[in-house]
N, C-alpha and C positions, 0 to 999 in steps of 0.2 A: 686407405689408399693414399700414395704419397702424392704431395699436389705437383704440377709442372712447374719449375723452380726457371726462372727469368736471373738474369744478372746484367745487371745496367752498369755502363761503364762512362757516364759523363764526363765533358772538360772540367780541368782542376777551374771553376769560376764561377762564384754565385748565380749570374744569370743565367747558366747553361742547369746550375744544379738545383735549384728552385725549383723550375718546371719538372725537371727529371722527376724529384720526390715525389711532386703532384702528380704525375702521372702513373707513378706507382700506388701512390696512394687509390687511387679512382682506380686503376685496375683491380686492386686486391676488395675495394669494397664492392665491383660492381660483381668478379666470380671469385667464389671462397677456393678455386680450383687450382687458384694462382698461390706462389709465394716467389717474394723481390728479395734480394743479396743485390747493392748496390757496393760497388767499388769505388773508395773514396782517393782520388792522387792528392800529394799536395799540390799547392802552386809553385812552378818555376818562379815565376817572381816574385813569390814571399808576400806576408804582412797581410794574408786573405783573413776573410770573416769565414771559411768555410768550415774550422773546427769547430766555433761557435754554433754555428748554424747548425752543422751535421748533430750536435747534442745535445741543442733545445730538442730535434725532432724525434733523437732514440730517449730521450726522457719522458717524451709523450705518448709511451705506452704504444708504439704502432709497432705493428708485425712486420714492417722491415727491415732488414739486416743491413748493417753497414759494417763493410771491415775497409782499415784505412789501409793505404798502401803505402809502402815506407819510400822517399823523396830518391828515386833513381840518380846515379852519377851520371851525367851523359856529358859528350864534350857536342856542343852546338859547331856548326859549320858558321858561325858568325855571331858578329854582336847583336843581343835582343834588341836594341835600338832602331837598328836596320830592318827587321820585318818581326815584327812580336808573333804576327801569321805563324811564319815559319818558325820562329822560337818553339813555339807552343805544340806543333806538328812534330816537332823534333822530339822535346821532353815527352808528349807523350807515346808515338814510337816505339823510343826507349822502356818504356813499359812492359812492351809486350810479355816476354819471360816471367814478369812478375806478376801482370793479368791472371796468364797461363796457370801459373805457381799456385796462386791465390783460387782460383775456383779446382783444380784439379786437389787441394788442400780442404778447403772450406765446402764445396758443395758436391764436386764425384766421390771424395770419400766422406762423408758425413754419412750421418746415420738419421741427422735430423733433418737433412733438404729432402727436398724432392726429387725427381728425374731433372737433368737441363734440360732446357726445351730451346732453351737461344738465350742469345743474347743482344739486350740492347743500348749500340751504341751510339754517341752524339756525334755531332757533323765535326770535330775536331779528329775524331777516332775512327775514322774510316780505315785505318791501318789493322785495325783489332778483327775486320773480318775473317785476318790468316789465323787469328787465335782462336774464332770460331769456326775456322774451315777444319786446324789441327784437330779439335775435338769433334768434330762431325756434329756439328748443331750450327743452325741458320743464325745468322744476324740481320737484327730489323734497326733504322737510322729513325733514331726520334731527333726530329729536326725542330730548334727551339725557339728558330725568326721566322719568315714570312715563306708561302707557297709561294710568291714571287719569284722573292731569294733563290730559295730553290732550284727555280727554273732559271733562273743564271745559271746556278753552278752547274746543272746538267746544260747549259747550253756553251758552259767553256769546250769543251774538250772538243766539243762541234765544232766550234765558230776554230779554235786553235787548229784544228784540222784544214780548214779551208784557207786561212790568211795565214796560219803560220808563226805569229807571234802574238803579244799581246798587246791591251788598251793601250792609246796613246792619248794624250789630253786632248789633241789637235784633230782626230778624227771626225768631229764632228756630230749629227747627229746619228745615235745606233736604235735600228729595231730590233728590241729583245725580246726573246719570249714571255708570255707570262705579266708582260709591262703593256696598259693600255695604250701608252703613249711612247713618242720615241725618247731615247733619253740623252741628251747632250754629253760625250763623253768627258766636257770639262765639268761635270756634277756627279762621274764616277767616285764612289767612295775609293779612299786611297790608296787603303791594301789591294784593289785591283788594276793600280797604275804602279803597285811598286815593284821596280826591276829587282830585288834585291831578294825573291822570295815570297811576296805578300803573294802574286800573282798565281805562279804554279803554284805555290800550297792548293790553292783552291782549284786550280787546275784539276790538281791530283785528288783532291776529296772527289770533285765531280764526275769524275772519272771512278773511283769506288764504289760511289753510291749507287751503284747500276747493280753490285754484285747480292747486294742486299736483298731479304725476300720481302721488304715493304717497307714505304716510305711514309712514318707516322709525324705528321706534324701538326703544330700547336696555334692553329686555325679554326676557323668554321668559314661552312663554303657560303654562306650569305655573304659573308666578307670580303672574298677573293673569289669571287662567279669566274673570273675572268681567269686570274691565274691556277687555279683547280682544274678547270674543261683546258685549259692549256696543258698541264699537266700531266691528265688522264689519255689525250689524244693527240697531241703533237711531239710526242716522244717516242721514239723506236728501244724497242728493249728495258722501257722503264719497270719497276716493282709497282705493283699495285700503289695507290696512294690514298691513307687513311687519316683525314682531318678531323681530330680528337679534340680543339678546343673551343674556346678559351682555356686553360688549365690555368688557375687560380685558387691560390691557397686565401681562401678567403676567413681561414680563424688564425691563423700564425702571424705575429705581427714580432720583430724584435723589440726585446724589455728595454726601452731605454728612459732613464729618470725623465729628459727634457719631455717625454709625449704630451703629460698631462697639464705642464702649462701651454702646448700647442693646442690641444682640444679644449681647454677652456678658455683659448682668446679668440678659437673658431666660433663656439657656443654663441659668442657675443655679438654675433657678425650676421647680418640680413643674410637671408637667403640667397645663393647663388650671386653675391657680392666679391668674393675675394680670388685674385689670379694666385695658384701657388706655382714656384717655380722650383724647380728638382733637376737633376743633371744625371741622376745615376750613382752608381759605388766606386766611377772612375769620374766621374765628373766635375771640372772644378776651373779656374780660371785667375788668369792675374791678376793684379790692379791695375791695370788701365781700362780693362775689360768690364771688374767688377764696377767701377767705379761711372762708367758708359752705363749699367744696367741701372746704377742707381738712380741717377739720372734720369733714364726714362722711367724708371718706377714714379719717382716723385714728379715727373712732369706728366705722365698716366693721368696721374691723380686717382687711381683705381686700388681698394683695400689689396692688400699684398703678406703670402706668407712666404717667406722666402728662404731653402734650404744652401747655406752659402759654406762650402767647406773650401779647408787652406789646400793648395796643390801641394805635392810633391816637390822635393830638389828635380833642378831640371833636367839632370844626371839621369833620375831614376824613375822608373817606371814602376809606379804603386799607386794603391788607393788613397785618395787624401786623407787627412785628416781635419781636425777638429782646429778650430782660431781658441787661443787660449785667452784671448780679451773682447769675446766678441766677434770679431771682425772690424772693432773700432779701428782697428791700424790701416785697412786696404779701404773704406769705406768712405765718400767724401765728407770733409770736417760739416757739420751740421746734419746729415743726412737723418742719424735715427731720433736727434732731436723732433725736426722738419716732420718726419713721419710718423712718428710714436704714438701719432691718432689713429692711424689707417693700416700703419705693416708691422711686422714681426720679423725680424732677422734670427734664422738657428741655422743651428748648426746638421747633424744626422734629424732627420722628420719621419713619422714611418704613414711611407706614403700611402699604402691602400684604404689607413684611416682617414686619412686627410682629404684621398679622392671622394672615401664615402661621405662624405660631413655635407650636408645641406647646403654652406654656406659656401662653399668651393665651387668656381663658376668656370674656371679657365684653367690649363693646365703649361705652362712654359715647361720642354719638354725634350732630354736628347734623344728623343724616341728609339731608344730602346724595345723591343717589338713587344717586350715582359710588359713595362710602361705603355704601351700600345694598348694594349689589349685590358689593359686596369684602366685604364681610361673612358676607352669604350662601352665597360661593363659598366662602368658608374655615368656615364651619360656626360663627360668632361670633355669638351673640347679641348683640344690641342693647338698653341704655337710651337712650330718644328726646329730647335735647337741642335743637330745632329752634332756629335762632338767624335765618333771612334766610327770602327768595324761597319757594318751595314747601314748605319743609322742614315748616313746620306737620303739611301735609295728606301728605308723606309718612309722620310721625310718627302720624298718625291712622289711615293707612290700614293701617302697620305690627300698630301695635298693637290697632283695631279688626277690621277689616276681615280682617286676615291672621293672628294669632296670631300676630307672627313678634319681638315685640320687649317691653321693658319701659317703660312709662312713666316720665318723673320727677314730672309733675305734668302734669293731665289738658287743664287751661287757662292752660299756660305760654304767655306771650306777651314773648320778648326783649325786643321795643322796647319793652314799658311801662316799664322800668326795674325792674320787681319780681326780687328774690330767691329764690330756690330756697334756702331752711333746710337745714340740714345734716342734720338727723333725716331729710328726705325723698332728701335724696342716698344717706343709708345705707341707707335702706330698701330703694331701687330696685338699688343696686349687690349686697347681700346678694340680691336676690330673682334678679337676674338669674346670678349665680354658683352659686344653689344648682342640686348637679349631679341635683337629682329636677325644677326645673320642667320643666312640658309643654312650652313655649318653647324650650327649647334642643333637644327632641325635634323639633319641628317642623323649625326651622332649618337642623341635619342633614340632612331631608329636604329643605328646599328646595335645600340645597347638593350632592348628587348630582342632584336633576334640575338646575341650573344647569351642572353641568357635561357633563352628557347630550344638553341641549339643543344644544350648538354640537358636537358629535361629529357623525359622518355618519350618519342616521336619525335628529337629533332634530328636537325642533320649530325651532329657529332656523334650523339648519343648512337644512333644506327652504324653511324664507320666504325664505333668503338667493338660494337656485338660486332660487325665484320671481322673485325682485327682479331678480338679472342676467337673466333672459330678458326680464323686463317692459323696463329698459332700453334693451335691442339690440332690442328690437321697437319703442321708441319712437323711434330714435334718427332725425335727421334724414336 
């Protein structure tokens, strides 16, 4: 019997393609009825880890298919600088024909797939519905940030109906759906204040994501009580909504030489002692900034593992790279002397070991909802560094909404260029390490039910059996 063949079509970007894997993966081990064909784009803006990535995981022997798709010419309606939102909507768009190409190539005429049964696309590719309208098979949106999120983007196209435009920084406080709390529109994250395209992108995903026959995202409803029942029942015409996680690659780690002096200066370290600080694959900072964190590291006085990578030209929108002297050059003069008892400055860290290590107590954090959700699973509070894309309103929602994290500053906005003062680094790093706050209590909690939830009788585990029957019931 040939199995129902799925094709996943993620953003060209690690953190959208990480989860994706996982959730391929955990479908295909939970029914052998499934087979995944994931379509790999490159990135528009160049210099990714995702060829890397995509070939540790076809070398590891998994039943999933990966065919890459070759870097489309498209002309963008503006400069990436201007709204990378839009950048990204665009290039991938431009895809379609080649989406289309690639599966009516590789899986309707193959001999070795299975039937299509749909296809599943990411919140950047809400456009690829028409390529599964053309072939007469469903599209389901694996959405790889928060049920909150979410309920933004289904609540744009509302609220733009009613007022007619979009966010302004000066509007003041907004009740949004999905959000415990109201949320001060000058702590909107930025791509929803950008006139330039950040906004209607999302506009228009929001607006897509309704045509979809179900909204599978990478939660568990212990976590988001609030935004889930929000989800399920204050939306008109929404797709069913199926919360499948945590989704966590918890054996893949990338091979990097530096790890093993990282795990043996952790080995060395008391228990639930040390703050590590992480930024992400786009995360990085200047020297005035680095040189402020330092600063309050050492005025902390709290053990410290700190993953510090060099920015980009300021031209250019890439991932950082690596300091080729350390970081002695942005660093202030005596610093890793001064600390050489208590921290570790590296460069790439691989962070889900380092969350799991005994001796990691605190997590500085641009909370990332991937980084979210490894945190929680390992029981690591979180200080909320939000640096890009949603991170803002995860950071809010952490800290407001959830008791689940520590502030650094309540109306941090990276892209203004402002500064985080060293007094307030230390403040937030001692608060979050002290072993009496409520916070770290909570988080414990949230990290047995995250892992409860994907067991068999929890709540992910059960939306997941809903999802593959919804599937095989829709399938062509």
């Amino acid at each position: 019997m040939k199995k129902a063949e799925l094709v996943f079509i993620p953003a060209p970007a690690l953190g959208h393609l990480v989860p994706t894997v996982e959730f391929a993966k955990c479908l295909i081990q939970r029914d052998d009825r499934f087979s995944v064909t994931i379509l790999v784009m490159e990135s528009p803006l160049g210099g990714s880890a995702i060829p890397a990535f995509t070939k540790s995981i076809a070398e590891s022997n998994t039943p999933i298919r990966f065919i890459h798709l070759p870097l489309v010419d498209f002309s963008p309606s503006q400069e990436v600088h201007k709204s990378v939102e839009k950048f990204i909507t665009e290039s991938i768009d431009s895809h379609k024909a080649c989406v289309k190409e690639a599966i009516v190539k590789n899986v309707l005429s193959s001999s070795v797939s299975g039937s299509l049964a749909g296809l599943v696309i990411d919140m950047f590719c809400s456009s690829m519905v028409d390529v599964g309208n053309e072939l007469g098979v469903p599209s389901y949106l694996f959405y790889t940030s928060s049920a909150a999120f979410l309920g933004l983007m289904l609540y744009l196209p509302i609220r733009h109906a009613q007022v007619g435009r979009g966010f302004e920084e000066f509007d003041g406080d907004l009740v949004i759906p999905c959000y415990v709390n109201p949320i001060s529109s000058s702590g909107l994250p930025t791509v929803l204040l950008n006139k330039y395209g950040g906004y209607s992108s999302f506009l228009y995903h929001g607006r897509r994501f309704k045509e979809t026959k179900g909204l599978i995202v990478n939660t568990f409803e212990e976590l988001e009580s609030h935004a889930v029942k929000c989800l399920k029942n204050d939306f008109d015409n929404v797709p069913p909504v199926y919360t499948v996680g945590p989704l966590i690659d918890l054996e893949g780690e990338s091979d990097k030489l530096d790890s093993d002096e990282i795990m043996k200066w952790l080995d060395n370290k008391p228990d639930s002692s040390v703050v590590f600080l992480c930024f992400g694959s786009m995360g990085s900072f200047g020297e005035e900034q680095v040189k402020e964190i330092a600063s309050g590291l050492e005025q902390s006085g709290i053990r410290f593992l700190w993953s510090l990578r060099k920015p980009p030209p300021k031209d250019k929108i890439a991932e950082p790279n690596e300091y080729t002297s350390g970081a002695q050059e942005v660093l202030p003069k005596g610093f890793l002397e001064n600390t050489k008892e208590i921290g570790l400055v590296c460069g790439w860290a691989p962070q889900k070991q380092v969350l799991a290590h005994k001796s990691v107590g605190g997590f500085v954090s641009h909370c990332g909802w991937n980084s979210i959700l490894e945190s929680l699973w390992f029981g690591v509070p979180i200080v909320t560094w939000p640096m890009y894309a949603e991170q803002q309103l995860n950071a809010f929602q952490m800290v407001k909404d959830l008791g689940l994290a520590v502030e650094v500053r309540s109306d941090f906005r990276n892209t203004s260029g402002e500064v985080v003062l060293r007094d307030e680094i230390a403040r937030a790093i001692k608060s979050v390490m002290d072993g009496e706050n409520e916070v770290r209590r909570r988080v414990k909690e949230r990290s047995e039910q995250s892992r409860l939830a994907v067991t068999e009788g929890g709540s992910s585990f059960a939306a997941f059996g809903r999802l593959i029957d919804e599937i095989l019931r829709n399938k062509p």
